[in-house]
C-alpha positions in Angstrom: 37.7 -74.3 51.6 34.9 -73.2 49.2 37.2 -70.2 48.0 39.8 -72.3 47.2 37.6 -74.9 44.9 35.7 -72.1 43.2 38.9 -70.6 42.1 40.5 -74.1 41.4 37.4 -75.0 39.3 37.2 -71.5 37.8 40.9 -72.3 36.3 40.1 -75.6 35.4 37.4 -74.2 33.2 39.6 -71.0 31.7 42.1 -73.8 30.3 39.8 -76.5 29.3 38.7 -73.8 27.3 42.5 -72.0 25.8 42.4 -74.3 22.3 38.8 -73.6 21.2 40.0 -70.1 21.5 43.7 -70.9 20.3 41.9 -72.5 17.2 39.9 -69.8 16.2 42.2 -66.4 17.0 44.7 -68.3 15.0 42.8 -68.7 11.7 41.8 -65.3 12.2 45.8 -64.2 12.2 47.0 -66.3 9.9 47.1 -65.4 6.3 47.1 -67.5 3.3 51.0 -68.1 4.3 49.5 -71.4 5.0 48.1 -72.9 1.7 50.0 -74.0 -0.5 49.7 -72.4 -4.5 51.3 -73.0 -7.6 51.9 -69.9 -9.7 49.8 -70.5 -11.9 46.5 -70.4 -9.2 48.0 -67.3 -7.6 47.9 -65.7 -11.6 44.1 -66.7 -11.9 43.5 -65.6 -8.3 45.1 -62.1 -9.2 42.8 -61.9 -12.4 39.1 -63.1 -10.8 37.9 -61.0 -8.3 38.3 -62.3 -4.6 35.3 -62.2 -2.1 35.7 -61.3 1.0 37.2 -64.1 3.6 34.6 -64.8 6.4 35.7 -65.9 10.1 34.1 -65.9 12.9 35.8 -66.3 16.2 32.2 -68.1 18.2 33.5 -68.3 21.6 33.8 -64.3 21.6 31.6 -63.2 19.7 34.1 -61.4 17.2 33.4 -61.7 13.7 36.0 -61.1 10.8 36.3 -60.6 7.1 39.6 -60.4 5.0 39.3 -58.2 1.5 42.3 -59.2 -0.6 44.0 -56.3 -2.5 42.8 -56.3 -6.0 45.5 -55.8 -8.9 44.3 -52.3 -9.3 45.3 -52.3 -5.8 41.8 -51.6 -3.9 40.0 -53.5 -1.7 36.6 -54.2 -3.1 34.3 -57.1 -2.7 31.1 -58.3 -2.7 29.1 -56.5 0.6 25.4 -57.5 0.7 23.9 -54.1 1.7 20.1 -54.9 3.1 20.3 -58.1 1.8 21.4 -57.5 -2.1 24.8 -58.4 -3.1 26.4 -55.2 -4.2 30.1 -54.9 -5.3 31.6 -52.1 -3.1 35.0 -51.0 -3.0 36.7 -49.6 0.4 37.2 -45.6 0.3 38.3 -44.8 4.1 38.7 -40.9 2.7 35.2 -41.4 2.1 32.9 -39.8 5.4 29.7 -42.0 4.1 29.0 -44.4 2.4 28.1 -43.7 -1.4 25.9 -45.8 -3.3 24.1 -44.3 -6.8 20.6 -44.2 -7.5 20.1 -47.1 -9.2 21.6 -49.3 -6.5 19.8 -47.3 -4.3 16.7 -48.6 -5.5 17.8 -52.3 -5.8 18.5 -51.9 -2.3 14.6 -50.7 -1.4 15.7 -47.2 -1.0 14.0 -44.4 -3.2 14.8 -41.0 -1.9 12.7 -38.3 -3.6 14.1 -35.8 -5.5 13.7 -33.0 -2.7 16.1 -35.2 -0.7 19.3 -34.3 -2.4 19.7 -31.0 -0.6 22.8 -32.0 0.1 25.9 -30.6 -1.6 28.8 -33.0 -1.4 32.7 -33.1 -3.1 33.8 -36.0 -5.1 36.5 -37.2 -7.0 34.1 -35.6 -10.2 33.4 -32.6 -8.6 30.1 -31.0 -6.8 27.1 -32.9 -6.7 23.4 -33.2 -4.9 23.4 -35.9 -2.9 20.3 -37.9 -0.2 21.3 -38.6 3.2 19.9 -41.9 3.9 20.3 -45.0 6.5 21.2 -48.6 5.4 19.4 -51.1 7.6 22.2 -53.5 7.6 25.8 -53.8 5.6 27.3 -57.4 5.5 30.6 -58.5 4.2 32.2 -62.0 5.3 31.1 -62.7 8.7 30.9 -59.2 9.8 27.6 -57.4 10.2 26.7 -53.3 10.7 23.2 -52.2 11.2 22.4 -48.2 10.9 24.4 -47.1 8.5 24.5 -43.2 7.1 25.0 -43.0 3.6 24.6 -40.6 0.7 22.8 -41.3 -2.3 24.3 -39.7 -5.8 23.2 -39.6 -9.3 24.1 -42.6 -11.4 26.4 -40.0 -13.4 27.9 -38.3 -10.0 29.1 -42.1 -8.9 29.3 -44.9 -10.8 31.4 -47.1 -8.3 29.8 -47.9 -4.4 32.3 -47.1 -1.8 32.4 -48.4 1.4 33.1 -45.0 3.2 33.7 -44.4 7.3 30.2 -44.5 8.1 30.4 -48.4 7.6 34.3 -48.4 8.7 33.9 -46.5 12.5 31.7 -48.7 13.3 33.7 -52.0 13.3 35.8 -53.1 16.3 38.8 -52.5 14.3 40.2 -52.6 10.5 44.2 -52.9 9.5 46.0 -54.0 6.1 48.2 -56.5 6.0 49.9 -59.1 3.3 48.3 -57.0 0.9 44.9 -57.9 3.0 42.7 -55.4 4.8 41.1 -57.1 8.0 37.9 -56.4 9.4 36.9 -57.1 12.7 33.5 -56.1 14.5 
């Protein structure tokens, strides 16, 4: 008898709560096939610099951002690495993330000279790079803590890229509609 009304009241509960979850997994899926844009907009949209879509799924726990493609057809937006906005753009043939000295430093990192022991490849060539740890990484709703990254000088990378370090740690990541999804 008390089997039977524990499981009856444990699928009364399971469905009372299906659209809070409904709600939320379908914002995350859906693109912007939903809004309605004249030509015009989607013209100015292409020419400003999208940030990153949070969404946040709170009955799970899962937390999501969308990066549109930009017309030079990247993903880049506006990650706040410990805490300071930083443009980044999304290099998955990158191992680490790269970030240059200067950011470095707006970011309360300052690796000594003796640090760049390390010799790395880039798109310019050779260079001496700092391994170093990022406290935290945040873009949209989606948050990674202790993340490895190199530090180059200004004139080795002028661009921060969002390399694998920061990507292999998220739940999962996909492009689509010209979108790439995060989720962690």
């Amino acid at each position: 008898m008390f089997k039977n009304l524990f499981l009856i009241s444990c699928a009364v509960l399971a469905v009372s709560g299906l659209p809070y979850y409904a709600q939320d997994i379908s914002a995350y899926l859906s693109t912007e096939a939903g809004t309605a844009e004249t030509a015009p907009q989607r013209v100015a949209a292409s020419v400003q610099p999208a940030a990153a879509k949070p969404q946040a799924h709170y009955a799970t726990g899962v937390r999501a951002a969308s990066i549109p493609l930009s017309k030079e057809g990247h993903f880049t937006a506006d990650f706040h690495i410990n805490g300071r906005a930083v443009r980044g753009l999304v290099d998955t043939g990158a191992t680490f993330v790269a970030i240059n000295r200067s950011t470095a430093r707006t970011i309360g990192l300052a690796p000594a000279n003796s640090d760049f022991r390390h010799e790395v490849r880039t798109a310019n060539g050779l260079a001496n790079a700092a391994l170093v740890r990022i406290d935290r990484i945040e873009v949209g709703s989606v948050t990674v803590h202790d993340v490895e990254a190199f530090v180059l000088d200004d004139q080795a990378l002028s661009a921060t890229l969002i390399g694998m370090s920061f990507m292999s740690k998220l739940h999962s990541y996909r492009v689509a509609n010209n979108r790439l999804e995060l989720v962690n």
